[in-house]
N, C-alpha and C positions, 0 to 999 in steps of 0.2 A: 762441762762444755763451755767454753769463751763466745761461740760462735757458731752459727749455721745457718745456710741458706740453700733454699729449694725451688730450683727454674725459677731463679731471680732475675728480672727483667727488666731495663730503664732506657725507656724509648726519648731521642730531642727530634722531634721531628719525623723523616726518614731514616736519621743515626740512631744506631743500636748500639748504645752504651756499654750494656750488661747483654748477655745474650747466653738466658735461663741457666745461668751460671748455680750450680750446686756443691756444698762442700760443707764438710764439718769438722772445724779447726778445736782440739782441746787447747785447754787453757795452759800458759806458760808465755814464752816469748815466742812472736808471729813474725817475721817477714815477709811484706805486701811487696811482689816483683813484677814488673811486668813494663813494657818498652811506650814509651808516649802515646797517649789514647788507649790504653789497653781497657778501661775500665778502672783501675786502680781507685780514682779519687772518689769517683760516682758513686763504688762500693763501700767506700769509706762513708761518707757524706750518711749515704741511707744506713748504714749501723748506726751513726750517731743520730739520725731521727732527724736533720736536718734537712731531708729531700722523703719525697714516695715512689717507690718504686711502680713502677708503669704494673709489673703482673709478678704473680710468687711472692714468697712470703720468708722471714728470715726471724731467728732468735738472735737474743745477746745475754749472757747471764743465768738463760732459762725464762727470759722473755719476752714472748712476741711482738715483732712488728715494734720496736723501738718504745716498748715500753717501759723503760728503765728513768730512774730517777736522778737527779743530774748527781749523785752523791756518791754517784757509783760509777760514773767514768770520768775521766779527763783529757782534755785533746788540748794538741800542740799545732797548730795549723802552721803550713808552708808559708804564707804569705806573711806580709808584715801588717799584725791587727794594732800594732800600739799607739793608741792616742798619743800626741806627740805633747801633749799640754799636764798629760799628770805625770804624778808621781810613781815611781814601779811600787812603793810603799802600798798608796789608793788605789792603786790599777787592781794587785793581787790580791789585797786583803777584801774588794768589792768582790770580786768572783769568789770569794773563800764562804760571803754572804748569800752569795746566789746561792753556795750549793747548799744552806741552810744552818751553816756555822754562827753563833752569838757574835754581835762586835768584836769582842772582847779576846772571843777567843781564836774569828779569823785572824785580827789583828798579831796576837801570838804566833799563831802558825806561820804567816807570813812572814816574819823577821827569821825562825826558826827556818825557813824552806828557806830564805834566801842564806843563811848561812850555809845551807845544805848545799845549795847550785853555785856556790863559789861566789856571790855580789853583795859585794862591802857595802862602804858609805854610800855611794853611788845608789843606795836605791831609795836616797830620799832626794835625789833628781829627775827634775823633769825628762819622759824617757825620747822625746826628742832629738836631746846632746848624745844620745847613747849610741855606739858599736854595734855590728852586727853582732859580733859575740854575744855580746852585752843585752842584747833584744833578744836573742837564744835561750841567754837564762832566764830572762823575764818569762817569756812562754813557756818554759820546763818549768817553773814556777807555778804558775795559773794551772798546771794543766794537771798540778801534787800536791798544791797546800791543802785540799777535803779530803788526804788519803784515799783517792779512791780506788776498786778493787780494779778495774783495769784503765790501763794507760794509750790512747791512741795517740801515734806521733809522723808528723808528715815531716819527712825532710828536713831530723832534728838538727843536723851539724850543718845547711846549708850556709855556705858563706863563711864560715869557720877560719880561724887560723890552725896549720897541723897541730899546736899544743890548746887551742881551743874545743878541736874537733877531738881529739885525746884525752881531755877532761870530760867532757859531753857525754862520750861513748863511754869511760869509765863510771859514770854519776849512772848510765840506763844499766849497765851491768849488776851495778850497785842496788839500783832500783828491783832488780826481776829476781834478786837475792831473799827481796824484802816478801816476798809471797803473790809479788803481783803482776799481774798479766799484762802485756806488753803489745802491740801490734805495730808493727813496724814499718811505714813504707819510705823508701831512697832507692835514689839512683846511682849511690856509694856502695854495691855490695861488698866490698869488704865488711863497714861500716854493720851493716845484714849479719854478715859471716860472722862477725865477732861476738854480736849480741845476742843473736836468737837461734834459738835448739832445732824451731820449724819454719817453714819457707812456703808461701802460698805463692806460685808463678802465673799469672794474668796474662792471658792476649787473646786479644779480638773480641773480648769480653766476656771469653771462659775460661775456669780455671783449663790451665795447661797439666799441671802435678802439685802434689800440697806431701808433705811427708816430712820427717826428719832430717836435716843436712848433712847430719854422717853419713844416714843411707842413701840419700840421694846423691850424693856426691861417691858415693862406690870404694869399691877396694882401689887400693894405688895402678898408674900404670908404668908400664917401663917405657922409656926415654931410649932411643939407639939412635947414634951417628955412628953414619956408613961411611965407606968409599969403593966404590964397585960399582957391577949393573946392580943399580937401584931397580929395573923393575922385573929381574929374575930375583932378585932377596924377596921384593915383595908379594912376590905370587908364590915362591916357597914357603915364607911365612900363612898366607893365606891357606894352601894346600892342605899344612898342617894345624888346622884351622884355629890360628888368629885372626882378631882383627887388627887392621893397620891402618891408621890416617897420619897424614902431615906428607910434604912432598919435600922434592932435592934429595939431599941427603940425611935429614930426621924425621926421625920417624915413633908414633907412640904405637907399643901395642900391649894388647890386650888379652888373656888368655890363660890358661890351666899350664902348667910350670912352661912359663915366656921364656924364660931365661935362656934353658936348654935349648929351647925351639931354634930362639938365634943364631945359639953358637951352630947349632947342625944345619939352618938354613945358609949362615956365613959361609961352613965348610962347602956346603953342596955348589953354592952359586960362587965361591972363593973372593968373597965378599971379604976388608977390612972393618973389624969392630973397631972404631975409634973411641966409641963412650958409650956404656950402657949405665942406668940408673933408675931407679923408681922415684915417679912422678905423682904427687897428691893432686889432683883436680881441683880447680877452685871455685867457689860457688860460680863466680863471675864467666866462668869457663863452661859448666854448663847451665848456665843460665844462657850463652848464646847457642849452643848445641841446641836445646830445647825450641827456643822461639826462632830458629832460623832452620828447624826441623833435620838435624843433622843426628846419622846413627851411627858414627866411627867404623863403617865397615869400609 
């Protein structure tokens, strides 16, 4: 198990952050989704031991309540933590010491990860002069040189160039290869899509659904454009019980052999098929189905 949490709860105030949120994510690559304020960061924060949850109680690793040894996770935080006065050199081979590594041998690993994350000469520069790219790698850096068993990452390609964000997302691919656990949160779900196998979706401070992305994201659907009465096609498809969403003249449906449905629906209402096709859903697609409470009927 990477994770779990039982009527987890984080009160600011009157705000209810978390609101007794429960779930038990295995271990692998995670996807953290969920729309502004959902809870997201709050939930993060308390896995990594850096806040207390107001009520409930959670694991990480196999254990409780954020008792894990800093050697054993690594986090990439959203914002920009870099002292602008050292060097990416000092910066990472210091936290490679936090987690409990010899001089000698953070320092190793450090030169080593930064070859890894793509940063040349450049990281015996003050990280001031540096790029956002460039401050991306430095924090995937800090957050991999004590090899640890899992990786938290907030918003790793924020501010990216497409062939920065492209290396990035290839290096975490790369990374979840390596045997290690991954938990992911952006507001790029592609980004999501590409990397991780499971998906935890956040809002209002409960999980919405947590499962694998194949299954969640479901069999294909078909894709029709029409030309005709659109709303005697769609109540003959309905009849013969599809479901149907999209309006004008396209239309997705959904259903036990759609195909035929169509054509016999076309014939009955003397509809034109203009285009029919099957349509993969994309996480991003029902990630707003989900948090905007929408059931394709």
């Amino acid at each position: 198990m990477l994770f779990s949490t039982y009527r987890l709860s984080k009160y600011y105030g009157s705000l209810k952050a978390l609101n007794e949120l429960t779930v038990e994510v295995e271990r692998g690559t995670v996807g953290l989704l969920g729309p502004n304020g959902a809870g997201k960061s709050t939930l993060l924060r308390i896995l990594l031991g850096l806040i207390e949850p107001s009520e409930g109680s959670y694991e990480i690793l196999g254990n409780k309540n954020g008792r894990v040894t800093m050697d054993m996770i690594g986090y990439m935080p959203e914002h920009d933590c870099l002292p602008p006065g050292l060097t990416a050199v000092g910066f990472v081979s210091y936290f490679g010491q936090l987690s409990g590594l010899p001089y000698d041998v953070a320092m190793e690993r450090t030169h080593r990860t930064f070859d890894y994350v793509g940063l040349g000469e450049e990281r015996y520069r003050e990280m001031g002069s540096y790029s956002t790219g460039m401050k991306q790698r430095v924090k995937l850096a800090q957050a991999i040189v004590h090899d640890p068993k899992v990786v938290f990452l907030d918003e790793p390609t924020n501010g990216m160039d497409p062939e920065g964000r492209e290396e990035m997302l290839s290096l975490l691919k790369d990374l979840a290869s390596m045997d290690k656990s991954i938990v992911l949160s952006s507001h790029l779900l592609p980004d999501v899509e590409f990397v991780c196998k499971n998906v935890v979706i956040v809002n209002n401070g409960e999980v919405v659904t947590y499962g694998k992305v194949e299954e969640l994201l479901g069999a294909q659907t078909l894709r029709v454009k029409m030309y005709g009465n659109e709303r005697d096609f769609v109540k003959a498809l309905k009849e013969k019980g599809c479901k149907v969403s999209g309006t004008g003249s396209e239309f997705m449906v959904e259903g036990d052999d759609a195909v035929s449905k169509v054509w016999n629906a076309a014939r009955d209402t003397k509809v034109q098929v203009r285009y029919m096709g099957f349509h993969s859903r994309s996480l991003e697609e029902m990630f707003i189905d989900i948090v905007e409470g929408k059931n394709g009927n």
